[in-house]
OpenMM code with the backbone's topology and positions (N, CA, C; nanometers):
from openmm import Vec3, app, unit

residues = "UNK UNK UNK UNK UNK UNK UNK UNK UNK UNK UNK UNK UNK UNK UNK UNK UNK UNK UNK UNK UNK UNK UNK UNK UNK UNK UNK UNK UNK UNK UNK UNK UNK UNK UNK UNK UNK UNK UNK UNK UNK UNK UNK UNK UNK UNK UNK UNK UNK UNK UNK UNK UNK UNK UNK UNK UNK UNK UNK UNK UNK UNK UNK UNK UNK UNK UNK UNK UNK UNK UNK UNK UNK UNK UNK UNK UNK UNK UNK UNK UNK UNK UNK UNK UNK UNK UNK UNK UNK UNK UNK UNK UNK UNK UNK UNK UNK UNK UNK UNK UNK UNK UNK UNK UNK UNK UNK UNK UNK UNK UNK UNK UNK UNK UNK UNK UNK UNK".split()
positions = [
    Vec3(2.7756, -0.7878, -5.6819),
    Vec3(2.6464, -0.8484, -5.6708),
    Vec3(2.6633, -0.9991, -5.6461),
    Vec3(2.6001, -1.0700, -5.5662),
    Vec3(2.5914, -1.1986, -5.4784),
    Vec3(2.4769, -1.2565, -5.6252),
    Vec3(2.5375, -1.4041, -5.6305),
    Vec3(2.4456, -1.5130, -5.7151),
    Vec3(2.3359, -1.4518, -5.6414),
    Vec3(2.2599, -1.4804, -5.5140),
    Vec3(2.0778, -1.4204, -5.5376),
    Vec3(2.0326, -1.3294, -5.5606),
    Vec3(2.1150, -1.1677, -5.5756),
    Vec3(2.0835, -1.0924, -5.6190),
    Vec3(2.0097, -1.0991, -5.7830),
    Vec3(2.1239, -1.1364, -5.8012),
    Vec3(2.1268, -1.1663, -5.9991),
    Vec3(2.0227, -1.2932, -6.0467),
    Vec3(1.9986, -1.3969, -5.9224),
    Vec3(1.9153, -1.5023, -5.9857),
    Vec3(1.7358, -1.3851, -5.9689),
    Vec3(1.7394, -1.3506, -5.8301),
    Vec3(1.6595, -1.2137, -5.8080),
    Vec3(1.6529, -1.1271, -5.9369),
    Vec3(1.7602, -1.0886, -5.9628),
    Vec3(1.7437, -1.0149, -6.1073),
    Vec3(1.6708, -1.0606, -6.2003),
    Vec3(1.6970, -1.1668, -6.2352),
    Vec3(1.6846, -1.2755, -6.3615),
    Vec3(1.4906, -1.2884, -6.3640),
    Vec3(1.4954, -1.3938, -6.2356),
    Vec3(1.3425, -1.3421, -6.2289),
    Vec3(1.2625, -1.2574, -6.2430),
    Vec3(1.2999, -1.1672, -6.1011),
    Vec3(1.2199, -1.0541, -6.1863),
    Vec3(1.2281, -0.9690, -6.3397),
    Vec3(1.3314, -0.9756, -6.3937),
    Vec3(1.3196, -0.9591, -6.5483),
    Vec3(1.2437, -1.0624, -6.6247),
    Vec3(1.2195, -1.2067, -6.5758),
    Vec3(1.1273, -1.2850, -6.6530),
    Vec3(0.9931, -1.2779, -6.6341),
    Vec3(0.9417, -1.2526, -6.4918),
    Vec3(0.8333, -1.2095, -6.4455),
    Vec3(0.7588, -1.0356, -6.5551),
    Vec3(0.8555, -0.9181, -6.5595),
    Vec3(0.8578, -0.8281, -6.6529),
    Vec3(0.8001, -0.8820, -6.8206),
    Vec3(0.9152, -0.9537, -6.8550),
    Vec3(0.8776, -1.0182, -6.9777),
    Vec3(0.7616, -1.0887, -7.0245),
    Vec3(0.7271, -1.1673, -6.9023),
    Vec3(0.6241, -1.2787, -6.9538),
    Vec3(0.4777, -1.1364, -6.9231),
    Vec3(0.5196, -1.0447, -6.8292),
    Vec3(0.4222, -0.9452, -6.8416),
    Vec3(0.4171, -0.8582, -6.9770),
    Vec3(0.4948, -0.8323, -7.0382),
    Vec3(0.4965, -0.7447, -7.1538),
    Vec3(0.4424, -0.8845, -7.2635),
    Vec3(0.5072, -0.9768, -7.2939),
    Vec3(0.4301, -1.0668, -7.3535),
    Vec3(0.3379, -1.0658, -7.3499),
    Vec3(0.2522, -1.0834, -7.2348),
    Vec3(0.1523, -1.0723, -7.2012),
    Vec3(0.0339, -0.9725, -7.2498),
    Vec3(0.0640, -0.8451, -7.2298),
    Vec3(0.0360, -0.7492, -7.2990),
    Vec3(0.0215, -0.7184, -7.4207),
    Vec3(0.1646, -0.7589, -7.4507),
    Vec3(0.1814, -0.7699, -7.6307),
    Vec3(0.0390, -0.8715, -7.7178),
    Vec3(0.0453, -0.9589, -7.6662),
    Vec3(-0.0612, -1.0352, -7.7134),
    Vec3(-0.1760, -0.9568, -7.7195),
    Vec3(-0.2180, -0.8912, -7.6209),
    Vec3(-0.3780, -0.8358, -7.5577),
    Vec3(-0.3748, -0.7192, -7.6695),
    Vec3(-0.2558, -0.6476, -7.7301),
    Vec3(-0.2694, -0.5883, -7.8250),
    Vec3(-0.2172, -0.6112, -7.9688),
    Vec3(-0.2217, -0.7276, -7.9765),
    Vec3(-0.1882, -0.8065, -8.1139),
    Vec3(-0.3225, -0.8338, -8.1086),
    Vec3(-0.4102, -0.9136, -8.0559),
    Vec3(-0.5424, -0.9524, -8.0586),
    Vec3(-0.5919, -0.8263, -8.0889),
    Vec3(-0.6288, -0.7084, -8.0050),
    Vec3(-0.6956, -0.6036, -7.9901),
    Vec3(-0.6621, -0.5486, -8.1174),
    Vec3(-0.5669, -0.5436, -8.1757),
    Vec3(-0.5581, -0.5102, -8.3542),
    Vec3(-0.6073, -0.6131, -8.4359),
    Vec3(-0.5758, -0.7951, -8.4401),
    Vec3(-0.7102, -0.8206, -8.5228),
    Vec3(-0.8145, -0.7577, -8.5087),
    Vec3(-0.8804, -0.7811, -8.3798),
    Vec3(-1.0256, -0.7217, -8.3978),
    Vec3(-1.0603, -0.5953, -8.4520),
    Vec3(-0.9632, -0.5123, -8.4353),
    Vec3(-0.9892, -0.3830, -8.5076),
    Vec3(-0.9699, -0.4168, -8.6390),
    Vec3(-0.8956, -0.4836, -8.7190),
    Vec3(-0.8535, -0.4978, -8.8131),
    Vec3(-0.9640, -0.5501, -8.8932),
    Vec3(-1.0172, -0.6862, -8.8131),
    Vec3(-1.1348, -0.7412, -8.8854),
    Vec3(-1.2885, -0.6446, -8.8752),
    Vec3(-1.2766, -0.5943, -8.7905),
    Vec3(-1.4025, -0.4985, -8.7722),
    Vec3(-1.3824, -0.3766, -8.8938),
    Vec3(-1.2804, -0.3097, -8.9136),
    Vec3(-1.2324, -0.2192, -9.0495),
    Vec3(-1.2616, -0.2750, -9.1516),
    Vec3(-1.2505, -0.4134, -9.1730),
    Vec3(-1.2774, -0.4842, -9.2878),
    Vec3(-1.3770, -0.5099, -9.3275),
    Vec3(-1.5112, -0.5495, -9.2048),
    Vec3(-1.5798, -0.5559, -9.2550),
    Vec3(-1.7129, -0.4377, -9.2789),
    Vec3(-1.6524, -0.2949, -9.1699),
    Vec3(-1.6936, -0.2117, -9.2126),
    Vec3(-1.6889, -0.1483, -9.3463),
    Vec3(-1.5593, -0.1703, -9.4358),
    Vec3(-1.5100, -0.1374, -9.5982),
    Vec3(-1.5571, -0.2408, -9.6798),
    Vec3(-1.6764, -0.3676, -9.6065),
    Vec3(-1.6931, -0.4377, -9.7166),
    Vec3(-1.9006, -0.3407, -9.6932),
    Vec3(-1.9207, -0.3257, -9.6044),
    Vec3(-2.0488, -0.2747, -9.6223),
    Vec3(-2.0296, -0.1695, -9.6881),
    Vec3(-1.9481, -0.0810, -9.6282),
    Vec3(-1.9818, 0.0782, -9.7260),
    Vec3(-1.9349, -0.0125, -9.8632),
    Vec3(-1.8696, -0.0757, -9.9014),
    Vec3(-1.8266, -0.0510, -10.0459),
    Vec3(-1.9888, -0.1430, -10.1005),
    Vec3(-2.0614, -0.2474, -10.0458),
    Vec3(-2.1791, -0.2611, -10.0727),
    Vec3(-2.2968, -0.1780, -10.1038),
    Vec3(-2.2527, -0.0537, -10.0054),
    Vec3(-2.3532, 0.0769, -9.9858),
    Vec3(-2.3075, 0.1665, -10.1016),
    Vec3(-2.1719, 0.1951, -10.1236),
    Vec3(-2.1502, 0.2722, -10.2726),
    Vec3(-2.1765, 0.2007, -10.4036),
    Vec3(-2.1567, 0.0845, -10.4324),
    Vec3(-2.2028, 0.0010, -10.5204),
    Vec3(-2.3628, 0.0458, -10.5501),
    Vec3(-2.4659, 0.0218, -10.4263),
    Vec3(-2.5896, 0.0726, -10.4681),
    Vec3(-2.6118, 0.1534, -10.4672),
    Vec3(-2.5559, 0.2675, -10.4063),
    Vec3(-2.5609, 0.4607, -10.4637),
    Vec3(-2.5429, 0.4739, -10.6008),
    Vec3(-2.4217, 0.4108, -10.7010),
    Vec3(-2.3485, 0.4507, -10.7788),
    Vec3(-2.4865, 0.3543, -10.8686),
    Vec3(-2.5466, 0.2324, -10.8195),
    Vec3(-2.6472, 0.1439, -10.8951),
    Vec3(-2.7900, 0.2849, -10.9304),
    Vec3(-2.8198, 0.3179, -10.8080),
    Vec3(-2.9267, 0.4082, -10.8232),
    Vec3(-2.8721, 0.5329, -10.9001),
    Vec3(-2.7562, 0.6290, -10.8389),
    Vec3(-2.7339, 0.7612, -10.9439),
    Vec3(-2.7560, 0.7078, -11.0857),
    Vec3(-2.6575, 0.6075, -11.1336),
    Vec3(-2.6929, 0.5169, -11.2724),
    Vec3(-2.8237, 0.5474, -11.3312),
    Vec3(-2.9260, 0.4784, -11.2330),
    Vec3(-3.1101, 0.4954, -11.3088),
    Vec3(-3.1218, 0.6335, -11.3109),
    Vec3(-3.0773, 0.6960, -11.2162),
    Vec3(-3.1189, 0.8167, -11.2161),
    Vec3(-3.0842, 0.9560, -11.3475),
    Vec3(-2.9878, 0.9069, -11.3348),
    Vec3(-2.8770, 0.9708, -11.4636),
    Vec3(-2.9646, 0.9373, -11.6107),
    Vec3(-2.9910, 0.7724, -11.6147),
    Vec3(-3.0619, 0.7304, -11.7447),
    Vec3(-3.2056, 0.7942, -11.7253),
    Vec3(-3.2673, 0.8592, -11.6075),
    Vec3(-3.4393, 0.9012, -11.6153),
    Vec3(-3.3733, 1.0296, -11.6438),
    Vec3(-3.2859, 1.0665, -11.6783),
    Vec3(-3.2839, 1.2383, -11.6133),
    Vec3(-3.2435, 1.2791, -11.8292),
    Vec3(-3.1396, 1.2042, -11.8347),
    Vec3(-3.1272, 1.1434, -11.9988),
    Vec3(-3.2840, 1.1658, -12.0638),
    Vec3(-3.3685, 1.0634, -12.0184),
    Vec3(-3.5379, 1.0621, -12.0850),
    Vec3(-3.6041, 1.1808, -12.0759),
    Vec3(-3.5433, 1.2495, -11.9800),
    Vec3(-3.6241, 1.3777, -11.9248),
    Vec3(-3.5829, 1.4146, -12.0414),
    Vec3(-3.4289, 1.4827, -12.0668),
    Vec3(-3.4188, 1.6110, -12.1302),
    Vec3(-3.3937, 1.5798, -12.2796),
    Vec3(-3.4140, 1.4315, -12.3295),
    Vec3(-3.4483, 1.4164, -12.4382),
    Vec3(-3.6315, 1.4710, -12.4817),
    Vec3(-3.6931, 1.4469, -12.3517),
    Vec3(-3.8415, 1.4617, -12.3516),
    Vec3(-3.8553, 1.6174, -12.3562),
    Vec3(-3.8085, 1.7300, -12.3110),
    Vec3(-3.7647, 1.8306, -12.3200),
    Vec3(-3.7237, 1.9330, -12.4372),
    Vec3(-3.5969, 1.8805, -12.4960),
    Vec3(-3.5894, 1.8732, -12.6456),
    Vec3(-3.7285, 1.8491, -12.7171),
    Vec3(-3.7994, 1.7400, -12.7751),
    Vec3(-3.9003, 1.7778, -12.8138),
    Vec3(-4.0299, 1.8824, -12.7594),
    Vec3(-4.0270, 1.9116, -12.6373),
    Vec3(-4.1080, 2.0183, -12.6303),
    Vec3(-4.0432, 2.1454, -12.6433),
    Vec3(-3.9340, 2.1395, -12.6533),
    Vec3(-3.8645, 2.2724, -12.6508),
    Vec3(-3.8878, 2.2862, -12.8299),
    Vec3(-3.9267, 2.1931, -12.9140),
    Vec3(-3.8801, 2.2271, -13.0692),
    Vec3(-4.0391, 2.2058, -13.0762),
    Vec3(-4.1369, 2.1754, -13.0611),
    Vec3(-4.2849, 2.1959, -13.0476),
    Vec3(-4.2939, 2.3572, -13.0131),
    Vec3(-4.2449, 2.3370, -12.8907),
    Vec3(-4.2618, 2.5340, -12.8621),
    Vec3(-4.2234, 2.6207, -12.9474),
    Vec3(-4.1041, 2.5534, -13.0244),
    Vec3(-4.0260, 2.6700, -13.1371),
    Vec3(-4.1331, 2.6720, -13.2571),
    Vec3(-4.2100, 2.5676, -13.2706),
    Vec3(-4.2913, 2.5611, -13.4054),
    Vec3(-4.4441, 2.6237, -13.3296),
    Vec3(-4.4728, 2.6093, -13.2306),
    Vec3(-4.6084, 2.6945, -13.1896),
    Vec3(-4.5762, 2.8287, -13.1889),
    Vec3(-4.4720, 2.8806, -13.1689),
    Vec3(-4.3922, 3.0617, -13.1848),
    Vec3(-4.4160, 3.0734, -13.2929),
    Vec3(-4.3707, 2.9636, -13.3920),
    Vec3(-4.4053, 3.0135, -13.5332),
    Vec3(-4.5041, 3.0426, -13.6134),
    Vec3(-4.5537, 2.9732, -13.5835),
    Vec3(-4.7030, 2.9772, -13.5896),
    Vec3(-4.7863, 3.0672, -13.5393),
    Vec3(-4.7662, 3.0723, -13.3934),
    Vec3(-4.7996, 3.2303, -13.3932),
    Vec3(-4.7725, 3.3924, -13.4313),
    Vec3(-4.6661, 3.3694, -13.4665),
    Vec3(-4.5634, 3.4864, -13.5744),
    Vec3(-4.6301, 3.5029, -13.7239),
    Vec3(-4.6863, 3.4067, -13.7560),
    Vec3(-4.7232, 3.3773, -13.8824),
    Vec3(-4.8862, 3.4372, -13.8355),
    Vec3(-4.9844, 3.3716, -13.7512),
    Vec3(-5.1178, 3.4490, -13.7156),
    Vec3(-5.0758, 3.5754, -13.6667),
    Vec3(-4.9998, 3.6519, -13.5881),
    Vec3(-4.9627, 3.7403, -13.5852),
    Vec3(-4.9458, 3.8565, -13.6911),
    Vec3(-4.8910, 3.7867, -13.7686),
    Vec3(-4.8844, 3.8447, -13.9222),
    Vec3(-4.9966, 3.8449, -13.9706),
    Vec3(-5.0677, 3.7594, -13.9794),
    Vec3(-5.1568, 3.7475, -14.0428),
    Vec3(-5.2506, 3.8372, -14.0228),
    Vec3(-5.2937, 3.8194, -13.8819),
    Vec3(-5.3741, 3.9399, -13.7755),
    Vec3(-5.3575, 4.0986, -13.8369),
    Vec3(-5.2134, 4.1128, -13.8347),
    Vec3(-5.1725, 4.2722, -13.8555),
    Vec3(-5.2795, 4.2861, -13.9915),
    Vec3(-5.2600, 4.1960, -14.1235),
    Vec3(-5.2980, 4.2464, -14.2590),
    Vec3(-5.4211, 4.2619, -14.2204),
    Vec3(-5.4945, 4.1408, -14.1490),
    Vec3(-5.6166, 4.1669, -14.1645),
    Vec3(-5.6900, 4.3385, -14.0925),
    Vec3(-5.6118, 4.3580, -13.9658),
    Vec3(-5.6341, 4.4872, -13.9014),
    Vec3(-5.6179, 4.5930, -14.0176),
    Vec3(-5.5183, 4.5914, -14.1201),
    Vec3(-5.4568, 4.6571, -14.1732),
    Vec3(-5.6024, 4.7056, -14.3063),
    Vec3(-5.6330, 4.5406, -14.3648),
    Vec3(-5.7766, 4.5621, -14.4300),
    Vec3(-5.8833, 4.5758, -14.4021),
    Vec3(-5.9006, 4.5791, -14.2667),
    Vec3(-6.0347, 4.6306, -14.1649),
    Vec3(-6.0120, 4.8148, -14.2150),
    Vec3(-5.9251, 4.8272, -14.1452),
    Vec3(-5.8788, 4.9972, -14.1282),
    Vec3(-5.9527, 5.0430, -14.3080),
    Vec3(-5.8561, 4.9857, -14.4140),
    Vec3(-5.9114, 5.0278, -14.5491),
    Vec3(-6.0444, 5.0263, -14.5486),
    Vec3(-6.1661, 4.9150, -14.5255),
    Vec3(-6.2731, 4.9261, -14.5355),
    Vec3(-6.3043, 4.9813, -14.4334),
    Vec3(-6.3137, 4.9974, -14.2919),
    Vec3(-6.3296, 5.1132, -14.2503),
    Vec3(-6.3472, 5.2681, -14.2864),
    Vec3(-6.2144, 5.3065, -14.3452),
    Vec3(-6.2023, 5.4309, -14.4471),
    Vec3(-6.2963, 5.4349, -14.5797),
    Vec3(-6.3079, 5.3521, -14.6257),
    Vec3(-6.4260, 5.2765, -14.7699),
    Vec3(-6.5401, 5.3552, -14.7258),
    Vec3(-6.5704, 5.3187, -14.6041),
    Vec3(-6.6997, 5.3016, -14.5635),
    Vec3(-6.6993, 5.4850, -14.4820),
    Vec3(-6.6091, 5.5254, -14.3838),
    Vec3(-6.6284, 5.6570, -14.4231),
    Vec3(-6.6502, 5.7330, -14.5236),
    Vec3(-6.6020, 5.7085, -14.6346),
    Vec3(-6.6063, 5.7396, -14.7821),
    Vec3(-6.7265, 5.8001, -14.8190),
    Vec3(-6.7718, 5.6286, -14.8172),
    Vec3(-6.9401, 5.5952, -14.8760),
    Vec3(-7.0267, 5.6775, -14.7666),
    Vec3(-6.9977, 5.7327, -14.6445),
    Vec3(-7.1340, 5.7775, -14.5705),
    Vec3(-7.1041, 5.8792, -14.5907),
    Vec3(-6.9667, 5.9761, -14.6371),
    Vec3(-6.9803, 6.0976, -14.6478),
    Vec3(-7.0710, 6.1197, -14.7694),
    Vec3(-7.0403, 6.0631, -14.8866),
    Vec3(-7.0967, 6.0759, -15.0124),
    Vec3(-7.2701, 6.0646, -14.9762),
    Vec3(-7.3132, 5.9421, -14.9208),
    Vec3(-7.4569, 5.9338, -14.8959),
    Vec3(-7.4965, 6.0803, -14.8098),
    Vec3(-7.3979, 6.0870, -14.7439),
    Vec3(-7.4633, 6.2547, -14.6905),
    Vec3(-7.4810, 6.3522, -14.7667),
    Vec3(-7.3889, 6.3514, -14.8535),
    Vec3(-7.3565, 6.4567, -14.9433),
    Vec3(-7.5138, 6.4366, -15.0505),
    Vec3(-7.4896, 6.3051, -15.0706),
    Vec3(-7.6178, 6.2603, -15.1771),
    Vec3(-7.7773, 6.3072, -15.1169),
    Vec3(-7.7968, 6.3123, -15.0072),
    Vec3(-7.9357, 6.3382, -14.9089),
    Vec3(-7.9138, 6.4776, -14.9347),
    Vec3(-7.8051, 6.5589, -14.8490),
    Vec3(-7.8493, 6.6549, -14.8722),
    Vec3(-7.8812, 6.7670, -15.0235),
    Vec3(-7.8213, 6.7197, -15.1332),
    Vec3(-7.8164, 6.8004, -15.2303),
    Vec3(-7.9925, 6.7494, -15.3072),
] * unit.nanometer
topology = app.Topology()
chain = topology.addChain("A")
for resn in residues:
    res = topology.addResidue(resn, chain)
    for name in ("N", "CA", "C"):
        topology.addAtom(name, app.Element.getBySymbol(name[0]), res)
């Protein structure tokens, strides 16, 4: 190979280089920007989970009020059952002393029949 071949060489290998340099940069840049754009996409969502996790929070504490609120109607309901278990009961005796005077009172109209006719 002749000196202009090789100075030929030389160049065009620097011409190559300063092209890949070249390049290299366009994707060194092109990764900040991705880089900073990732970043500041992970600073919104993490803004956006912050106020999900802010709201589930209230939500969790109303849902807490609920089924504390719940509990007392659930132990109201257990004492209105009782209460009706108890009129229930109560109900039966009284059916129970209807029926006797009922029977009383068949009693008494057989006898008044008995009494008319004799």
């Amino acid at each position: 190979m002749d000196s202009e071949t090789v100075e030929e060489i030389k160049r065009h290998f620097g011409v190559v280089v300063e092209g890949l340099r070249s390049d290299i940069r366009v994707i060194a840049e092109g990764q900040d920007v991705v880089r900073e754009g990732l970043e500041r996409l992970d600073n919104r969502m993490e803004i956006r989970f912050e106020r999900v996790e802010t709201r589930l929070d209230r939500v969790d504490i109303r849902l807490d009020r609920v089924d504390v609120r719940l509990d007392h109607v659930d132990t109201r309901l257990d004492q209105v059952d009782t209460r009706l278990e108890q009129v229930d009961t109560r109900l039966g005796q009284v059916d129970i002393r209807l029926g006797q005077v009922d029977t009383r009172l068949g009693q008494v109209d057989t006898r008044l029949g008995q009494w008319r006719t004799a």
